[in-house]
C-alpha positions as CSV (number, residue, x, y, z in Angstrom):
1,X,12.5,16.6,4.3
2,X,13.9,16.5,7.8
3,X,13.4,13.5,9.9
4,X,11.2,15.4,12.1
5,X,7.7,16.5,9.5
6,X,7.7,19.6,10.4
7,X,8.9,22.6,8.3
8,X,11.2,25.0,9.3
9,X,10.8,28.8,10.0
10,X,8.5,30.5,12.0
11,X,5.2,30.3,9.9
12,X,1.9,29.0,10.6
13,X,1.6,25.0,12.4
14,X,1.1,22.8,9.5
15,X,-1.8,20.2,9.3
16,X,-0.3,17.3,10.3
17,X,-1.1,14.3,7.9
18,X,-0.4,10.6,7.6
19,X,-0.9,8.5,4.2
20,X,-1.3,5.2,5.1
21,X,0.4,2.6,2.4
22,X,2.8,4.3,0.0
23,X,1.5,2.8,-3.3
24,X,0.4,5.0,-6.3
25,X,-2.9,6.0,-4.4
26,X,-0.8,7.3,-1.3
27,X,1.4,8.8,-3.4
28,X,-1.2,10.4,-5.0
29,X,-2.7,11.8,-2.2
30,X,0.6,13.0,-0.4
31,X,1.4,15.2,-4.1
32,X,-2.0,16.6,-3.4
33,X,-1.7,17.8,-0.1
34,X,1.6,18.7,-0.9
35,X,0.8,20.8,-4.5
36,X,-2.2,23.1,-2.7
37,X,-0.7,26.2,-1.1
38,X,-3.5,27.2,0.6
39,X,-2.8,25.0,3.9
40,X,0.6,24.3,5.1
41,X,1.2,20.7,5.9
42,X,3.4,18.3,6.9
43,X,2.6,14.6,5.1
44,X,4.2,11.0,6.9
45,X,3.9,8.4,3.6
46,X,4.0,5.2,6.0
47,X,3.9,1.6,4.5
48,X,4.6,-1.5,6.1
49,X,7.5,-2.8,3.8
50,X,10.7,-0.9,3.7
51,X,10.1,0.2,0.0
52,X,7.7,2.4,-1.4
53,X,5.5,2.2,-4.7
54,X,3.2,-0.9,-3.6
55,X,1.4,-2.3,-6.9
56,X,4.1,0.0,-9.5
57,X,7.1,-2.6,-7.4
58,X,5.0,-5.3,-6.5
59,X,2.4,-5.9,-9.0
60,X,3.1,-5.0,-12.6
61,X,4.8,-7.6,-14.1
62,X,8.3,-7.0,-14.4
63,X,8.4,-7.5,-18.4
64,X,6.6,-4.5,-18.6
65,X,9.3,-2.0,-18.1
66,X,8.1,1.0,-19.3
67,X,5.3,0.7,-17.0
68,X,7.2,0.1,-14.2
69,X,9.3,3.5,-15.4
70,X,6.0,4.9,-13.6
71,X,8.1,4.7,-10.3
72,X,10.8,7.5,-11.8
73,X,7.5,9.7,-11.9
74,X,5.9,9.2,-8.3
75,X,9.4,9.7,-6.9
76,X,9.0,13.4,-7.2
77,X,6.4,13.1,-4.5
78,X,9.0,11.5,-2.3
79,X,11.3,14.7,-2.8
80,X,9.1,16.9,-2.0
81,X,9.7,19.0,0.9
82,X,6.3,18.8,2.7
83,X,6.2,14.7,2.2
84,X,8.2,12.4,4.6
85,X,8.7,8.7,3.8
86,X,8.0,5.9,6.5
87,X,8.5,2.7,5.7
88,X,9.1,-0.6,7.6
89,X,6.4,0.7,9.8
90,X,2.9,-1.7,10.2
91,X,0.1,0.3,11.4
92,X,-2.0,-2.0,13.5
93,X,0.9,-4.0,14.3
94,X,4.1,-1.1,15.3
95,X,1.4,1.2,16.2
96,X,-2.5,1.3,16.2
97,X,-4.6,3.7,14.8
98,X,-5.2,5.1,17.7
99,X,-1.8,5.9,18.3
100,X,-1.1,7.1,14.9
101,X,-4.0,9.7,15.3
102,X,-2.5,11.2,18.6
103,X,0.1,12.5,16.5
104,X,-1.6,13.8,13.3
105,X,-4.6,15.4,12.5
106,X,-5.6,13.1,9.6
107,X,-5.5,10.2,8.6
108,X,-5.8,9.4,5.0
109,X,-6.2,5.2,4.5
110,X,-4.5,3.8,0.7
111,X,-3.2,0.8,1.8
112,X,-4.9,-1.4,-0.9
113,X,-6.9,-4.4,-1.7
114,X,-3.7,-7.0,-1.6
115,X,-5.8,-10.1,-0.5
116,X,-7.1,-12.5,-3.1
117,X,-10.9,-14.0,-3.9
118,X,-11.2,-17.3,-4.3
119,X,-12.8,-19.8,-6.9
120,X,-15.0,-21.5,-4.4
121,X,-15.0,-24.8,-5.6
122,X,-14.4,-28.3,-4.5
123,X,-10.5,-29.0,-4.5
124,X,-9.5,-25.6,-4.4
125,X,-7.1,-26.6,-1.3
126,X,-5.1,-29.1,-3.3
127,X,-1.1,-28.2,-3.7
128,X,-0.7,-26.8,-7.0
129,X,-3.3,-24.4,-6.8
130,X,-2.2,-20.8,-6.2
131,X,-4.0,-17.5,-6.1
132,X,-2.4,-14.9,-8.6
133,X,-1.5,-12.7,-5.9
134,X,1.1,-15.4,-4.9
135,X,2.9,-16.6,-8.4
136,X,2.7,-12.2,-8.7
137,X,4.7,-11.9,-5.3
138,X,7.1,-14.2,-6.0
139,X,8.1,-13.4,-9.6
140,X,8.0,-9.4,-8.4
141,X,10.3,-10.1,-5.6
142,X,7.5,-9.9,-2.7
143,X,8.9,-9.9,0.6
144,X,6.2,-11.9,2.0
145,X,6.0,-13.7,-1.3
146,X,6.0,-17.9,-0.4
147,X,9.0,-18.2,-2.3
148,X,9.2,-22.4,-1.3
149,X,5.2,-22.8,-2.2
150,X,5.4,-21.3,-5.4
151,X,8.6,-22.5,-6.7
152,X,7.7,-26.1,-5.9
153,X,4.5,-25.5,-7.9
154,X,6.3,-24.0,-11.3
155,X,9.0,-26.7,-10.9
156,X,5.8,-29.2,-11.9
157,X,4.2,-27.1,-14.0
158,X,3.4,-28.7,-17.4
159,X,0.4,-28.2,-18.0
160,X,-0.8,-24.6,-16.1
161,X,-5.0,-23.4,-16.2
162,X,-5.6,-20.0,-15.4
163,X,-8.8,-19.0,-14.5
164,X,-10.1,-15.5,-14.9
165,X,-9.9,-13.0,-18.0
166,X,-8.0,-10.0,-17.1
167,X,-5.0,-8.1,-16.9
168,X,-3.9,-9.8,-14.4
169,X,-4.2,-13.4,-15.4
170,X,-2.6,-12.6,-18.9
171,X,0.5,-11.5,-17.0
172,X,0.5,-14.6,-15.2
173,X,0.2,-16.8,-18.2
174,X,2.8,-14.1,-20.6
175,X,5.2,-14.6,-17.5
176,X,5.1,-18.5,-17.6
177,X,6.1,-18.7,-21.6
178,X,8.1,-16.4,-21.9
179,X,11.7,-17.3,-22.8
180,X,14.8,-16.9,-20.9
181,X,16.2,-14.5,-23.0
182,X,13.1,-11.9,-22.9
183,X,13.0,-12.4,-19.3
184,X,17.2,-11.8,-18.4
185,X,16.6,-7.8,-18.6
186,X,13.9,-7.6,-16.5
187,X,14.1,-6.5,-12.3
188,X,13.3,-10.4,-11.2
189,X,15.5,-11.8,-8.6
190,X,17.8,-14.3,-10.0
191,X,15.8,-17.5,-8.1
192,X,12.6,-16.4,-10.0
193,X,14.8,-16.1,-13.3
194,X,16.2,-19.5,-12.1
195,X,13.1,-21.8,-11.5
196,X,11.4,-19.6,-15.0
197,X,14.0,-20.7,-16.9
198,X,14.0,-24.5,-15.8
199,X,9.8,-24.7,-15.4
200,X,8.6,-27.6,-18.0
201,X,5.6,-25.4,-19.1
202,X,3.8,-26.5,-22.2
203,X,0.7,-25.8,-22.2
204,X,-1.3,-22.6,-20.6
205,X,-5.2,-22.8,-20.5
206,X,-6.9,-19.4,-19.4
207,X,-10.7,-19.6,-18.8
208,X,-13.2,-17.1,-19.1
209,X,-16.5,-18.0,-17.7
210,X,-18.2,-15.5,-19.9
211,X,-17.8,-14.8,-23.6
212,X,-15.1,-12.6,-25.4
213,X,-17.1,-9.3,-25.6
214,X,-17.3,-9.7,-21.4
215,X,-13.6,-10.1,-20.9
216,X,-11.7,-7.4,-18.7
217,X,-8.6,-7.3,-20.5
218,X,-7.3,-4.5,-22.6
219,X,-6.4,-4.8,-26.0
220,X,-2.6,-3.8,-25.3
221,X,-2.0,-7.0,-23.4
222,X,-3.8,-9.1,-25.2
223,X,-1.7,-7.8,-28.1
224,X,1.2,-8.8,-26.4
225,X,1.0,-12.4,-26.0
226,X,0.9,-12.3,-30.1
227,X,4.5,-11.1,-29.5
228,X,5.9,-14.0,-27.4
229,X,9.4,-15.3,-28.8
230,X,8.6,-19.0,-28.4
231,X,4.8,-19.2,-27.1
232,X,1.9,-19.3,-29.8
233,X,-1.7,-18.1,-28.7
234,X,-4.5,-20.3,-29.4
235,X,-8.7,-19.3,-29.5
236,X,-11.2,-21.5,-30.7
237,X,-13.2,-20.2,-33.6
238,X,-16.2,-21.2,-32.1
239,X,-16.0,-19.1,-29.2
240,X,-16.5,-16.0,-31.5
241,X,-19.4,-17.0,-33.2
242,X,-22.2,-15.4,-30.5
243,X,-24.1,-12.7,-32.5
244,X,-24.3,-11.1,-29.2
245,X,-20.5,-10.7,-28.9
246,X,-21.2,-8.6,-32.3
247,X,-23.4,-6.1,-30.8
248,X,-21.7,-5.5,-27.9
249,X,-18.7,-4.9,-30.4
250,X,-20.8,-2.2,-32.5
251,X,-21.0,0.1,-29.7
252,X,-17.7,-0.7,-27.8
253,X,-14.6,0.4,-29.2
254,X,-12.7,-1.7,-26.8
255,X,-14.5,-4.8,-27.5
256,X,-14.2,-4.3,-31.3
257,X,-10.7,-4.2,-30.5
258,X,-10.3,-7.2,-28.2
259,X,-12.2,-9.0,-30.7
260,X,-10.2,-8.3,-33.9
261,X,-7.2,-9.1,-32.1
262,X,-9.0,-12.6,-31.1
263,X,-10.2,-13.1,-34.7
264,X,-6.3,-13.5,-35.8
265,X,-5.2,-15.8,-33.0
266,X,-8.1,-17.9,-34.1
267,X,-6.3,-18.6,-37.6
268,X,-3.7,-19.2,-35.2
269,X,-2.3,-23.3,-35.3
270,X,-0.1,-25.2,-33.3
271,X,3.5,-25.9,-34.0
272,X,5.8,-28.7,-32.1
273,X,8.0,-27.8,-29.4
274,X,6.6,-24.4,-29.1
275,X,4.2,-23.9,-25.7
276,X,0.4,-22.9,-26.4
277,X,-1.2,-20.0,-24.8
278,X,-5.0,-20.9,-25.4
279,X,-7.7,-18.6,-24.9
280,X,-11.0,-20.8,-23.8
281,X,-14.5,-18.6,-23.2
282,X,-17.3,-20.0,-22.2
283,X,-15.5,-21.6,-19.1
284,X,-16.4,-22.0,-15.7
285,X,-14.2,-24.1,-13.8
286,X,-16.8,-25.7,-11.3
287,X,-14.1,-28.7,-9.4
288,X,-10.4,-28.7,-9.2
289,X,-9.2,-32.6,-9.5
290,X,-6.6,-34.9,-7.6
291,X,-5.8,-36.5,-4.4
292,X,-2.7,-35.4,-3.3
293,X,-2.2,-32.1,-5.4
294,X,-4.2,-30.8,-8.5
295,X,-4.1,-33.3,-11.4
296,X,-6.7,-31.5,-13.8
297,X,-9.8,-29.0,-13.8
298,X,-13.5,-29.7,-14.4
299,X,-14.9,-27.6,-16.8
300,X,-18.6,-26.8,-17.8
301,X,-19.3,-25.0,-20.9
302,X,-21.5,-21.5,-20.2
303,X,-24.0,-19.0,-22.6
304,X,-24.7,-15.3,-21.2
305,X,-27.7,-14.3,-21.1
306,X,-28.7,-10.3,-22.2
307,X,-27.7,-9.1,-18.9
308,X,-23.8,-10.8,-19.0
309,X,-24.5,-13.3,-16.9
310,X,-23.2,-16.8,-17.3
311,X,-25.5,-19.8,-17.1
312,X,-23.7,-23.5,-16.7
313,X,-25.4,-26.0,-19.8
314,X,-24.1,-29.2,-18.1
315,X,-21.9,-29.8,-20.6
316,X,-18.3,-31.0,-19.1
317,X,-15.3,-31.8,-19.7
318,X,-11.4,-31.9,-18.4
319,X,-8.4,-30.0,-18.6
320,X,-5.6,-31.7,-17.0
321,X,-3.2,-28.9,-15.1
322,X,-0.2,-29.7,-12.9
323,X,-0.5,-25.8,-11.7
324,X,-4.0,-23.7,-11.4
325,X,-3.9,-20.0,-10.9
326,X,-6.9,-18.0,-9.7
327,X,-7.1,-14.8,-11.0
328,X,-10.9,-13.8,-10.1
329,X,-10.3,-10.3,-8.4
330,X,-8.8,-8.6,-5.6
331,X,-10.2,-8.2,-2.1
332,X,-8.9,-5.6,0.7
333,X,-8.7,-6.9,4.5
334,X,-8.7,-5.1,7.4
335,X,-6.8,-3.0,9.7
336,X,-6.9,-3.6,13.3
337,X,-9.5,-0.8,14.3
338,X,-10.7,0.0,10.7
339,X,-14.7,-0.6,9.6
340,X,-14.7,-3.0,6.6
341,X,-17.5,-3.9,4.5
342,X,-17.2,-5.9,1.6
343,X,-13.9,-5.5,1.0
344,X,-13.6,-1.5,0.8
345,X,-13.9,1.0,3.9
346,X,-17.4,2.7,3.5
347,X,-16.9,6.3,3.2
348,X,-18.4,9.6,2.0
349,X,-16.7,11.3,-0.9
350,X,-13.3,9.9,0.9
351,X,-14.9,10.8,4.4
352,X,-14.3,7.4,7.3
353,X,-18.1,6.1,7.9
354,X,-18.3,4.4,11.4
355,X,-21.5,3.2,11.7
356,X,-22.8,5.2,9.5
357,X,-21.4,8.8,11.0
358,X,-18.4,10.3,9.5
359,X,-15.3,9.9,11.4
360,X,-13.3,12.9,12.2
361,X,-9.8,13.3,10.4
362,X,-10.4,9.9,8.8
363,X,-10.0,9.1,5.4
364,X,-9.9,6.8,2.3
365,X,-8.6,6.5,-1.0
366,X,-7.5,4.3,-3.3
367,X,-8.5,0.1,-3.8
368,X,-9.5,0.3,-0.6
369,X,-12.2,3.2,-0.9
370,X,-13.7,1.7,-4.2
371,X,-12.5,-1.4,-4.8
372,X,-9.8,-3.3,-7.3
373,X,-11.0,-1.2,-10.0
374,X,-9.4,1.1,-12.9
375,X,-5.7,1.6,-13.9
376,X,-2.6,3.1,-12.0
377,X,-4.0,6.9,-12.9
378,X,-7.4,6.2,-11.8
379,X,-5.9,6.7,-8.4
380,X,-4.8,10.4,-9.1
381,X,-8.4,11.4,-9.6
382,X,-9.3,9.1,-6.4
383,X,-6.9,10.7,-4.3
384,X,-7.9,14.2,-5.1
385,X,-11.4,14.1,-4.1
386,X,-10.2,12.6,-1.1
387,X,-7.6,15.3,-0.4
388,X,-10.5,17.8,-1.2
389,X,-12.6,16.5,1.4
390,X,-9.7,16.8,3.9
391,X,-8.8,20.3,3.4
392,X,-12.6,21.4,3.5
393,X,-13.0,19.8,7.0
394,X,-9.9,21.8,7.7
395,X,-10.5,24.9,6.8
396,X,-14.1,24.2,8.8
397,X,-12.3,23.4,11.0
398,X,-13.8,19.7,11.7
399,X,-10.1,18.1,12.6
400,X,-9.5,18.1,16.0
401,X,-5.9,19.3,15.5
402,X,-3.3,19.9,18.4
403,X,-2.0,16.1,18.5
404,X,1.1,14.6,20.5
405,X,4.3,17.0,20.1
406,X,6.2,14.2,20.1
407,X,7.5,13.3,16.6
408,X,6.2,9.7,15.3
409,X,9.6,8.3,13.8
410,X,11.1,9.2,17.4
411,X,8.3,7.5,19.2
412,X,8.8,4.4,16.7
413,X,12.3,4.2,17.2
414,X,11.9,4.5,21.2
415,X,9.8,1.6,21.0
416,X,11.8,-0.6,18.7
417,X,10.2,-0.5,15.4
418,X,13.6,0.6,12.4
419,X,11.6,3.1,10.3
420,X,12.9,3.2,6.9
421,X,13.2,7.1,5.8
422,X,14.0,8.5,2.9
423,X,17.7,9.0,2.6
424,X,17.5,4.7,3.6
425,X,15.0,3.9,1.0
426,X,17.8,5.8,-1.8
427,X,20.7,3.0,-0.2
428,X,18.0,0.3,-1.4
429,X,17.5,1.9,-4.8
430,X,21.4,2.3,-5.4
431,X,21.7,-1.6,-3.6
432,X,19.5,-2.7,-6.4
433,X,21.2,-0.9,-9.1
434,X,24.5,-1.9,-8.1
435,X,23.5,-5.8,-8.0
436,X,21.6,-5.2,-11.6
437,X,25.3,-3.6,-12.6
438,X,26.6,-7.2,-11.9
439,X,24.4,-9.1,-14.0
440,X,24.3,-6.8,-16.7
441,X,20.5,-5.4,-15.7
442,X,19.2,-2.0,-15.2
443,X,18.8,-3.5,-11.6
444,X,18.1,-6.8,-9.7
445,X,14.7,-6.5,-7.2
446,X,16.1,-7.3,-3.6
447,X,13.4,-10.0,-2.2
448,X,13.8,-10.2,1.2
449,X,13.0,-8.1,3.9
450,X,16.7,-8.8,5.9
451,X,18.6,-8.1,2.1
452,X,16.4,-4.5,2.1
453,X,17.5,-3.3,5.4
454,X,21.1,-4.7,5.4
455,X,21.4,-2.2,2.2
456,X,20.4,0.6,4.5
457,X,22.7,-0.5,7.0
458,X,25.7,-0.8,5.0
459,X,25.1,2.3,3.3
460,X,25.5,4.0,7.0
461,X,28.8,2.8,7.6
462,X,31.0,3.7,4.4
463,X,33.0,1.0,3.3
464,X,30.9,-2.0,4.4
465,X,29.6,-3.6,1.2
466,X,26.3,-5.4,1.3
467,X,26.7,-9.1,1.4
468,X,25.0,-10.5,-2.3
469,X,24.5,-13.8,-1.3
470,X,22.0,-12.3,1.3
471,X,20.6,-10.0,-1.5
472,X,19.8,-12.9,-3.5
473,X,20.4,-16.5,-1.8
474,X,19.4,-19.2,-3.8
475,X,19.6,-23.0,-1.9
């Protein structure tokens, strides 16, 4: 697409749209805007880093490669003739809302739920304990990852508790045992490869609260971590002895699953000098111990009731941890000049709601419209009811269309902000590839912000190489 969103010829004005975060549920909603034929448009994908694919870069673990493949997919989107990609561009911070809206018609809002919950226990401050959203920046190759805060906490890491059962905490505890030879392929920068490689880790310890039949997981990952090279995965027998857990299995095929696959790491035993991966249920972590940085965690044993939920029995006991990670759910923040509740804009069917009335040429989709909730291609279906809201107020005509004529990269770029477009997001990719080449990977992930755009620099002056000590410094 040209740098200006505006299709050639001499056909009817297209309906000027902006797609707010360029992660799968952007994307998403920019290929349906983009598919329909029955109202010409012109789509800005903006996000606030310079690369696009949020979660698909950023948050599946990079041992999952054929996940992360998903990218090679939503890049048709990016092609597309109607869809322009932004990045480097902050709404609320380059630009407000307000702003954005004077030159578009719509507004569609995907930029995610990145922020993390907590535990909300006593010592949950202490160095050493992390949210999973930061040990998952860091080993994707976050920008804004806290490179120095998490490195110092792996570096210490013997003995690691993670608490929550999901996806997401399984990567995190996979990620730590894994061995330096199933890790060289992946996309991690060479630092995270690095401190991985050198980490002490002996001994994982994730925590349920609730029982097996409750965990969030899906059977896939949890048959992973049966596959490590040098880990072995642990579960007490007794934590699959509820009879309840055996009902819930009879009429869930997904919990019959998770459970057969539990049942074998049960028979599982220790063996020296291999690190454990030990799946505790029944585990609610209720204080977080040490004086100067996490020494251990207090635990007290839990029952569910009929209803799912946990009830504390008093009974206690310790697991020391040099490294806790919270993995307990995902919670979105807001934008300067966008109605939060509870962690998710309220909407109608995808329609803004500001308080209570819908909004005019606002829109929602994504995490952010229903919370940290389903897989990558829950989004798709997400994203087209929103669309489909859109293009009925448009052809009621509800958006107040007309807009600023100016074009919105040239009024970022008058004010200063370096929009990223698409032909400089393509100098990343090959950047990445090219560094990869060196080390004998598909491709290396470029981690800082400064690396990202001094690809797209040196890719507009031929014959200036970019600098790889700035695409991957390491003190």
């Amino acid at each position: 697409m040209p740098d200006v969103a505006q299709p050639s010829g001499t056909g009817p004005r297209p309906l000027r749209v902006a797609v707010v975060g360029a992660g799968p549920a952007g994307i998403y909603a920019a290929e349906a805007l983009a598919a329909q034929d029955d109202v010409p448009v012109a789509v800005d994908l903006i996000d606030r880093l310079p690369t696009p694919f949020g979660l698909v870069r950023h948050g599946i673990a990079p041992d999952h490669r054929k996940m992360r493949a998903l990218r090679e997919t939503l890049h048709h989107t990016l092609d597309h003739e109607r869809v322009r990609f932004v990045g480097n561009v902050e709404v609320g911070l380059d630009l407000s809302i307000a702003e954005l809206r004077r030159h578009v018609d719509a507004v569609v809002y995907t930029y995610g739920a990145a922020g993390d919950r907590a535990l909300g226990v006593p010592g949950e401050e202490l160095p050493g304990s992390l949210a999973a959203t930061d040990v998952v920046a860091w080993y994707c190759g976050h920008p804004d990852a806290d490179r120095a805060r998490v490195e110092e906490a792996v570096a210490r890491a013997r003995d690691v508790v993670v608490v929550g059962v999901g996806n997401v905490a399984l990567d995190v505890a996979r990620v730590l045992v894994r061995s330096p030879a199933e890790l060289d392929p992946t996309e991690m920068p060479q630092h995270v490869l690095d401190a991985l490689a050198a980490a002490p880790v002996e001994r994982v310890t994730v925590l349920g609260r609730r029982g097996p039949a409750q965990a969030t997981f899906t059977t896939q990952e949890l048959r992973e971590l049966g596959h490590l090279a040098d880990a072995t995965v642990l579960v007490d027998p007794a934590d699959l002895t509820d009879p309840g857990d055996d009902a819930l299995a009879a009429g869930d095929r997904h919990v019959a699953r998770n459970l057969a696959v539990l049942h074998e790491y049960a028979a599982h035993t220790a063996e020296p000098g291999r690190p454990v991966v030990r799946l505790r249920f029944h585990a609610r972590p209720v204080r977080l111990l040490g004086t100067d940085r996490v020494t251990g965690v207090e635990v007290e044993r839990t029952t569910v009731d009929a209803d799912g939920r946990a009830t504390g029995t008093g009974e206690l006991d310790v697991v020391p941890a040099d490294l806790v990670v919270r993995s307990v759910g995902y919670r979105g923040h807001p934008l300067p000049g966008l109605p939060l509740d509870g962690g998710t804009v309220p909407h109608r069917a995808g329609r803004v709601l500001r308080e209570g009335e819908i909004s005019p040429g606002e829109y929602v989709a994504g995490w952010i419209k229903r919370g940290p909730t389903g897989v990558v291609g829950t989004n798709k279906h997400d994203a087209r009811e929103t669309v489909a809201s859109l293009l009925a107020d448009a052809a009621t005509e509800r958006l107040h269309t007309g807009g600023d004529p100016d074009d919105l990269v040239r009024a970022l770029q008058a004010r200063g902000a370096q929009p990223v477009l698409l032909a400089d997001w393509r100098a990343i990719d090959a950047a990445e590839v090219a560094l990869g080449a060196t080390r004998g990977r598909d491709r290396t992930t470029l981690h800082e912000r400064a690396a990202l755009l001094a690809a797209v620099r040196a890719a507009a002056v031929p014959g200036v190489a970019l600098d790889r000590g700035t695409a991957d410094s390491t003190p």
